[in-house]
C-alpha positions in Angstrom: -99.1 -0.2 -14.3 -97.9 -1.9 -17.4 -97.4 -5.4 -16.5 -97.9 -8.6 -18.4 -101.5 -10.4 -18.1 -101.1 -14.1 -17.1 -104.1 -15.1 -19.9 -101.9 -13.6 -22.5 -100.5 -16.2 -24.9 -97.6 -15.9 -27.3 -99.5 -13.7 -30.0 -100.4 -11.4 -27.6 -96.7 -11.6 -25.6 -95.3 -10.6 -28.7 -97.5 -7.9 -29.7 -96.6 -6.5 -25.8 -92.4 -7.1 -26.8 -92.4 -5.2 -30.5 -94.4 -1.9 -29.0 -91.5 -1.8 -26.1 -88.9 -2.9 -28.5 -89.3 -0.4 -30.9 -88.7 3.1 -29.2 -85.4 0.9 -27.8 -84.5 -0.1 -31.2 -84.4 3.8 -32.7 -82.9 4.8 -29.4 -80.0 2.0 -30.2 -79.8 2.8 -33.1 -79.7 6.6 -32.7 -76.7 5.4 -30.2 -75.0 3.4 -32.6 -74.7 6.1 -35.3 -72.3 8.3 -33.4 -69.9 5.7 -34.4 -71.3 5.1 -37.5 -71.3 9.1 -38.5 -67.8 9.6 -36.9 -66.4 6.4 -39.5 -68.2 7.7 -42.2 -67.1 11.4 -41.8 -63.7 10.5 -41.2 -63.6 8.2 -43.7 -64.3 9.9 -46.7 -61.1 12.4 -45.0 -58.6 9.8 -45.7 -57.8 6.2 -44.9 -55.9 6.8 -42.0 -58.1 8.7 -40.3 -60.7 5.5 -41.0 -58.1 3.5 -39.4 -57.8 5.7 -36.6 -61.3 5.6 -36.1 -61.6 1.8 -36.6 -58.8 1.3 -33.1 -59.9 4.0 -31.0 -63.9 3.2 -31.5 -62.7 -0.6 -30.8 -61.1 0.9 -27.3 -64.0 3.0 -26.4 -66.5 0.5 -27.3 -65.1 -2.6 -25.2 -64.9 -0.1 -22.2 -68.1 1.9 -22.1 -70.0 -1.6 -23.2 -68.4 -3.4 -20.3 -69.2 -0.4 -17.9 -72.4 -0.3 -19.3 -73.1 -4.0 -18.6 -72.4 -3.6 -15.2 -75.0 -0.3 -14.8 -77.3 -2.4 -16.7 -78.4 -4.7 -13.9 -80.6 -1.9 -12.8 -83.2 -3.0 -15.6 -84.1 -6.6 -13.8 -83.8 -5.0 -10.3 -86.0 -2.3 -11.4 -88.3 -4.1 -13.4 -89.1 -6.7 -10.7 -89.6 -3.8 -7.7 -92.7 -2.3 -10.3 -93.7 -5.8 -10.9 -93.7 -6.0 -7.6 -95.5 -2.9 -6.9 -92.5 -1.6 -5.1 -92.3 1.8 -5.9 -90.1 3.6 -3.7 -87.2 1.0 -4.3 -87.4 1.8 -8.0 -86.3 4.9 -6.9 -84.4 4.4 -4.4 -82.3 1.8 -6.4 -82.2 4.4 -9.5 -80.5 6.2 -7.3 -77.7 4.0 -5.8 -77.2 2.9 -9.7 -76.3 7.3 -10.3 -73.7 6.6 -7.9 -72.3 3.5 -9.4 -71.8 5.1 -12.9 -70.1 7.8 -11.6 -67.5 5.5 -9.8 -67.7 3.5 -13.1 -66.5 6.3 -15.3 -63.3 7.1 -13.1 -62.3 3.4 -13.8 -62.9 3.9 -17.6 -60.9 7.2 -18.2 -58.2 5.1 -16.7 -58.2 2.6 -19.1 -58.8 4.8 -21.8 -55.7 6.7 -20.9 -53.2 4.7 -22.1 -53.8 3.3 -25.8 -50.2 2.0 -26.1 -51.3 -0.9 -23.8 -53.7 -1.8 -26.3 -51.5 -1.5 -29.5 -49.3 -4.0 -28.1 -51.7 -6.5 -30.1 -51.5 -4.5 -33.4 -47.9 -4.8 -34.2 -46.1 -1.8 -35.9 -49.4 0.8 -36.1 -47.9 4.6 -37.9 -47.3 6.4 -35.4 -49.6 9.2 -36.9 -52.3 6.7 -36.3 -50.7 6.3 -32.7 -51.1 9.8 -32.4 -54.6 10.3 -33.5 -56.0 7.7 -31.4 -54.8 9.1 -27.9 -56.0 12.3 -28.8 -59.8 11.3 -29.8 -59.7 8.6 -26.9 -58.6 11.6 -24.4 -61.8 13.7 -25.8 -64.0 10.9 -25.1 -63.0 10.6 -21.8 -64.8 13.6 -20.9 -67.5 12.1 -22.6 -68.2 8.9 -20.4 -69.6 10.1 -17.2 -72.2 11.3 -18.9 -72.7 8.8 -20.9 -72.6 6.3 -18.0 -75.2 8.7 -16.0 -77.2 8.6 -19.2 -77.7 4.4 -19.3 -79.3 5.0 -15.8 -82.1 7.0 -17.5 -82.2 4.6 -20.0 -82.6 1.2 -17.7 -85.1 3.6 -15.5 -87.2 4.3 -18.7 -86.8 0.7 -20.2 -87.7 -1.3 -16.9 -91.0 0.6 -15.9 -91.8 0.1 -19.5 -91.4 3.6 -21.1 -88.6 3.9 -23.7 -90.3 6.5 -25.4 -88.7 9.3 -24.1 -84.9 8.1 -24.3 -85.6 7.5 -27.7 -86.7 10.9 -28.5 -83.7 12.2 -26.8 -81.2 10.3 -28.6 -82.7 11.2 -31.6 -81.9 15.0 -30.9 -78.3 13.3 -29.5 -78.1 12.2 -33.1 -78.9 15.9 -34.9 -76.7 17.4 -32.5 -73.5 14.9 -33.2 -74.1 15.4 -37.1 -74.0 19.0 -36.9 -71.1 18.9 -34.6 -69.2 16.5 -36.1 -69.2 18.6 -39.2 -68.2 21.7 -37.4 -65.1 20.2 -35.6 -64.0 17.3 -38.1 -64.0 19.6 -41.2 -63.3 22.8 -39.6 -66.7 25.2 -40.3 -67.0 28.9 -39.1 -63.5 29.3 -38.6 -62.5 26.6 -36.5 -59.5 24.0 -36.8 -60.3 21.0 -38.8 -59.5 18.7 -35.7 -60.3 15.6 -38.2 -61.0 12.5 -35.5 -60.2 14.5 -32.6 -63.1 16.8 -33.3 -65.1 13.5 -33.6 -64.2 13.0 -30.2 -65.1 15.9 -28.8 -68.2 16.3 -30.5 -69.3 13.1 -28.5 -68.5 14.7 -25.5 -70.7 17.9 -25.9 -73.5 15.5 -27.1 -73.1 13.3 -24.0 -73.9 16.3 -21.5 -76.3 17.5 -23.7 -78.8 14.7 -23.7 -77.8 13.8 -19.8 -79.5 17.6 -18.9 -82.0 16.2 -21.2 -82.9 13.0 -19.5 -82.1 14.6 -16.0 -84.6 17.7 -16.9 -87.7 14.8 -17.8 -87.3 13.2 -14.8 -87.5 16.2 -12.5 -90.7 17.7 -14.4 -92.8 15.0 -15.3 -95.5 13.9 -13.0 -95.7 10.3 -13.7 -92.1 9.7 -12.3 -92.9 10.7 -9.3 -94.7 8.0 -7.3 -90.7 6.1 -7.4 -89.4 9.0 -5.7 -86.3 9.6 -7.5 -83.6 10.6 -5.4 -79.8 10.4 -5.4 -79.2 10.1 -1.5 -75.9 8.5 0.1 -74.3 5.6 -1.2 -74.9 2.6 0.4 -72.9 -0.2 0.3 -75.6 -3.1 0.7 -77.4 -1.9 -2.1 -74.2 -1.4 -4.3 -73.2 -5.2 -3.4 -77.1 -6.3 -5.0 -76.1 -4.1 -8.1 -72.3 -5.5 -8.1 -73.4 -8.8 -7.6 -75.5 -8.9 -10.5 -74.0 -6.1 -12.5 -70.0 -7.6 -12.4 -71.0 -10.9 -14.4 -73.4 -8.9 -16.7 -71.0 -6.3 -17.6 -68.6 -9.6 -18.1 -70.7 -10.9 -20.4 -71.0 -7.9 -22.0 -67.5 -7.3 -22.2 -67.1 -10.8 -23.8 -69.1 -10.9 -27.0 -67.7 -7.3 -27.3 -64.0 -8.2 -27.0 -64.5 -10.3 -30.0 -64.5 -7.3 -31.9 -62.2 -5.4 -30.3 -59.8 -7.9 -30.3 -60.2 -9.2 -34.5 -59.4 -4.9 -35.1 -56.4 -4.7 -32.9 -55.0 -8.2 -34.8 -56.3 -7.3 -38.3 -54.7 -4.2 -37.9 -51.4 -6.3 -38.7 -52.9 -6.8 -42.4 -52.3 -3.3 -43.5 -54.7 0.3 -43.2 -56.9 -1.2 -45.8 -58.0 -4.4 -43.8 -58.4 -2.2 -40.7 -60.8 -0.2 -42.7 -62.6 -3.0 -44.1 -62.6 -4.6 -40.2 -64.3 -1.3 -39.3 -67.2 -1.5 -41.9 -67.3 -4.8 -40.8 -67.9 -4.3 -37.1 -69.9 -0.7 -37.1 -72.6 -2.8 -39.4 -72.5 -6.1 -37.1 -73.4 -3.7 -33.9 -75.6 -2.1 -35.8 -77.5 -5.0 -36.9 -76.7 -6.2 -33.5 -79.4 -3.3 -32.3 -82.4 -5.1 -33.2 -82.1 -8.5 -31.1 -80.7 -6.3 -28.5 -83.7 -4.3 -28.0 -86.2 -7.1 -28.2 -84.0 -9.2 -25.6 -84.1 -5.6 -23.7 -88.2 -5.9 -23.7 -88.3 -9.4 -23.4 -86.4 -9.3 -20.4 -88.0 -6.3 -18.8 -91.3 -7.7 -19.1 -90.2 -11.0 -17.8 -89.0 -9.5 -15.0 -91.7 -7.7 -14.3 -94.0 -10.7 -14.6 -91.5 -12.8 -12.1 -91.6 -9.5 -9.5 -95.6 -10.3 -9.9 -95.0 -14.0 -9.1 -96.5 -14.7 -12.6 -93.6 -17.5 -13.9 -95.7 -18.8 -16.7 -96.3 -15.6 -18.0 -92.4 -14.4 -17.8 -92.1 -18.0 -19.9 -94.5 -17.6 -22.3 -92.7 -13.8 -22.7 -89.2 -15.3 -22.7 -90.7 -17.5 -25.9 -92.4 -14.9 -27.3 -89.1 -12.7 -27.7 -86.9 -15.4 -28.8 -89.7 -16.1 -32.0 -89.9 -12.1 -32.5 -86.1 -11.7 -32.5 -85.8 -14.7 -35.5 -88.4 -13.3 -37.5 -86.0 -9.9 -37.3 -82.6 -11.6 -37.8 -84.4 -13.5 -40.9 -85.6 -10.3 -42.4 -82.2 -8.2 -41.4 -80.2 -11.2 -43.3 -82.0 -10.8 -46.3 -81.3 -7.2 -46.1 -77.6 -7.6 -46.1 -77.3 -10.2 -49.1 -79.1 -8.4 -51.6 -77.7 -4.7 -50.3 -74.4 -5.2 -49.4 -72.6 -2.6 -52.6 -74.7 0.1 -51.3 -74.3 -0.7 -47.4 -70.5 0.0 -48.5 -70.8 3.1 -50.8 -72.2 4.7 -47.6 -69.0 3.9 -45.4 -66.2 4.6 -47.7 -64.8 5.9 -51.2 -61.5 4.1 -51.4 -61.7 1.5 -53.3 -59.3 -1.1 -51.6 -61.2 -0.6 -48.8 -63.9 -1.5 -50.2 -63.0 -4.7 -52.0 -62.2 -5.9 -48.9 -65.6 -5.0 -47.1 -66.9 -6.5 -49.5 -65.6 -10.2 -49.3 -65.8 -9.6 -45.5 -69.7 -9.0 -45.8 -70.7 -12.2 -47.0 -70.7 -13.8 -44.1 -72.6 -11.4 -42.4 -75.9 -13.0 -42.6 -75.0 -16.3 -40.9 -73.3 -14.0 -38.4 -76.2 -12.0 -37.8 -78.2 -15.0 -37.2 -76.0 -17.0 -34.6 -75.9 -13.0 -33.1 -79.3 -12.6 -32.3 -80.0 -16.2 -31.2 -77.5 -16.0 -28.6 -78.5 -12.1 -27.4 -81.9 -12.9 -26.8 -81.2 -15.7 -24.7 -78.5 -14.4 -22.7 -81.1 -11.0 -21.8 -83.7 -13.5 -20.7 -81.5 -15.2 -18.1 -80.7 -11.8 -16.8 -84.9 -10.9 -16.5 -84.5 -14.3 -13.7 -81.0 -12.2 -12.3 -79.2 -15.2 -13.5 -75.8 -14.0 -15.0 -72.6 -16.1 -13.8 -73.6 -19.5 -15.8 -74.4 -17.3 -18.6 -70.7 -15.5 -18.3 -69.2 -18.5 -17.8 -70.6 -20.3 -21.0 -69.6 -17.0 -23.2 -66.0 -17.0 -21.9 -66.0 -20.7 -23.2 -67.8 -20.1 -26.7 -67.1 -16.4 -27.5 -63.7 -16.7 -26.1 -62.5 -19.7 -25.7 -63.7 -21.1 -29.2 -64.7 -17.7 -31.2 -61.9 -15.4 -30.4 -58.9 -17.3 -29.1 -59.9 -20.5 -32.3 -59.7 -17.5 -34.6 -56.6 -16.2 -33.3 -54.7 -19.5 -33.7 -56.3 -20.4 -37.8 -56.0 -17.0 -38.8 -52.7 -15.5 -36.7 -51.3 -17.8 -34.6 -49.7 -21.6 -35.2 -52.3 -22.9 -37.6 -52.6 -19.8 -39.9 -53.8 -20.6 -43.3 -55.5 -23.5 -42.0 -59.1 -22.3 -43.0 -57.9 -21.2 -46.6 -59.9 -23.2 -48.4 -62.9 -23.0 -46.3 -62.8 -19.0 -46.0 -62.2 -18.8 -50.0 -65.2 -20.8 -50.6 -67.4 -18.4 -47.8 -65.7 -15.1 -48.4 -63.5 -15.2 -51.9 -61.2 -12.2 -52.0 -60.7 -11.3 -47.9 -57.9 -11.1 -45.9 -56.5 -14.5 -44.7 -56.7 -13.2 -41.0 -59.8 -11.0 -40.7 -61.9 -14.2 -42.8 -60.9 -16.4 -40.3 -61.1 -14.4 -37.3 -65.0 -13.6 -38.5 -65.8 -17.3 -39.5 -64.7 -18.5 -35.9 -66.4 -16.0 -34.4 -69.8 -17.0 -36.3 -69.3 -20.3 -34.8 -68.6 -19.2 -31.3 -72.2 -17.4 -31.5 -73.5 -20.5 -32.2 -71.9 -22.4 -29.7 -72.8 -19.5 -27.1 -76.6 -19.2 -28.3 -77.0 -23.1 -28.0 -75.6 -23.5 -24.3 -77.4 -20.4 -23.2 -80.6 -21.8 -24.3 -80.0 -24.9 -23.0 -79.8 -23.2 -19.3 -82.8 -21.3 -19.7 -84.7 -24.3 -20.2 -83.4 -26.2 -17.4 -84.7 -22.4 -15.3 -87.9 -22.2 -17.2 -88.6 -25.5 -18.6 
């Protein structure tokens, strides 16, 4: 079994981190650009269709990422039974987790049903746009259970400290959307050019496709089955374990990711142009977003696999050892961004007002992806000791409370205009709105990642 050694030291901690974090990174990645090919495919179609892309993918997103959230408490549970050396609850609680995404998913096409309810914060949206985002939200709904089912694979794989495989299948996801999306978006062989629609429902096929590719691994290879894996009968005490951790995780998750949920459906008052700009924004912030994620992921599986092994100096010296990887990533990822950022935007769009706008928006990217990555990694590291209420409660007050709700009030609400000169000075050129909303959201990450910290080393000092 792969689990931490109590002589290794921070070197060796991180050396452990970057060969689990990788596979999780591509995987993440490969995730993340479904959203990225549907915006870029659509968007060189026309500018509404970006902006229809830009609300519904905001929609979608803050659902399946809180859902997710929730299914992702499996990875500490299951990472502290194999630290533990309890096998058969790993797959016993795999199971119980199958069951919860399923009852998951019927509580996300719900939401997902009625878009209206969200463009009440958008103001007056065309109602072709109206139009356009019900019908590609009503094609991913078929997509979520799967997709749900899927992240239950994935916390399986990541937790016993193989991420290989998902990776590998979400890399044939990703073929398989490209191809599709150019069959149904632009209408190949004869079919209807369904524009974002057919984005939509080439995430669906792609979504059952790589669950019968996950489900098929498990069943035939050998290694998986010392756990056991079986679906059996819900049971309620086991569904409480995974609520009780899973409910503030998936809060926390929904948090950070209303931000940008949010700062589209309000920007979306500044014209199609600033919603496509918002969308460049956001599909390159969760992008970036991918690398901290998956070191916090390994971080916090190996952690909890060291606490399960009653080895609480090593799951601190591996909590440390992520946190230093992760800022040697951001540091080089920041770089990146400030000396690319004209090509990064050539790739999402050919209209040039969009793009002017992207552009002044992308300056503050760097700092952003910074205050991003500090505050992910330490919020996945409290969750490797199944501590996740504080940490939601901090991130409603920073994210929230100071990011989203602060940018709200200098950017749309009683005090617009009041960051003028400050957001001229940081991003010359942007919207008045969507550069406040991003500068207040930068500090919020900063706020969140400083708290956060703070609480891990009052757990771990």
């Amino acid at each position: 079994m792969n689990r931490p050694h109590d002589s290794a030291g921070i070197g060796a901690a991180m050396r452990r981190i970057v060969k689990q974090a990788w596979p999780v990174l591509i995987s993440q990645w490969a995730s993340m650009a479904y959203a990225v090919l549907d915006t870029a495919m659509t968007g060189h179609a026309s500018s509404d269709a970006l902006a229809i892309m830009g609300l519904s993918i905001s929609v979608y997103v803050t659902v399946f990422v809180g859902l997710m959230g929730v299914l992702h408490a499996l990875i500490p549970i299951l990472a502290q039974h194999y630290g533990a050396g309890r096998l058969h609850e790993v797959g016993r609680a795999w199971g119980q987790g199958v069951w919860l995404a399923l009852a998951l998913s019927v509580l996300g096409i719900a939401l997902m049903l009625f878009p209206n309810i969200w463009l009440a914060f958008s103001g007056d949206v065309e109602p072709a746009v109206r139009q356009g985002m019900a019908s590609y939200l009503q094609a991913l709904c078929l997509a979520l259970p799967a997709a749900l089912v899927f992240r239950t694979i994935y916390a399986l794989g990541t937790s016993v400290s193989r991420p290989q495989v998902v990776m590998i299948i979400n890399l044939i996801g990703l073929v398989c959307k490209a191809f599709f999306n150019w069959l149904l978006i632009y209408g190949k062989f004869g079919l209807p050019a369904l524009g974002a629609t057919g984005a939509g429902l080439s995430s669906a096929l792609v979504a059952w496709i790589t669950l019968a590719l996950g489900f098929g691994y498990l069943r035939r290879n050998s290694w998986y089955l010392q756990f056991n894996l079986t679906l059996g009968r819900p049971r309620w005490r086991d569904q409480q374990e995974l609520l009780r951790l899973g409910l503030p995780m998936g809060g926390s998750y929904l948090v950070e990711v209303c931000a940008f949920t949010f700062m589209a459906l309000l920007v979306a008052r500044e014209g199609v142009y600033a919603v496509g700009a918002q969308q460049i924004m956001s599909n390159l912030a969760a992008l970036c977003f991918m690398m901290p994620m998956s070191i916090g992921v390994a971080t916090a599986s190996l952690a909890a696999q060291a606490i399960g092994a009653g080895r609480h100096d090593a799951a601190r010296r591996i909590s440390y050892a992520g946190l230093s990887a992760a800022i040697i990533g951001a540091i080089l990822t920041a770089l990146l961004l400030t000396t690319q950022r004209e090509t990064i935007v050539a790739l999402y769009t050919d209209d040039a007002e969009v793009a002017v706008m992207a552009l002044a928006l992308l300056q503050i990217i760097p700092v952003f992806h910074l205050c991003d990555t500090l505050q992910c990694v330490n919020s996945y590291i409290l969750r490797a000791y199944k501590i996740a209420v504080v940490p939601l409660l901090l991130q409603i007050v920073a994210l929230s409370g100071f990011g989203l709700l602060g940018g709200w009030w200098l950017g749309f609400g009683p005090a617009q205009g009041a960051l003028t000169p400050l957001t001229d000075l940081l991003m010359a050129g942007a919207p008045m709105g969507a550069s406040a909303m991003w500068l207040m959201a930068t500090l919020g990450l900063l706020l969140s990642a400083t708290l956060l910290h703070v609480w891990f080393r009052r757990v771990a000092p």
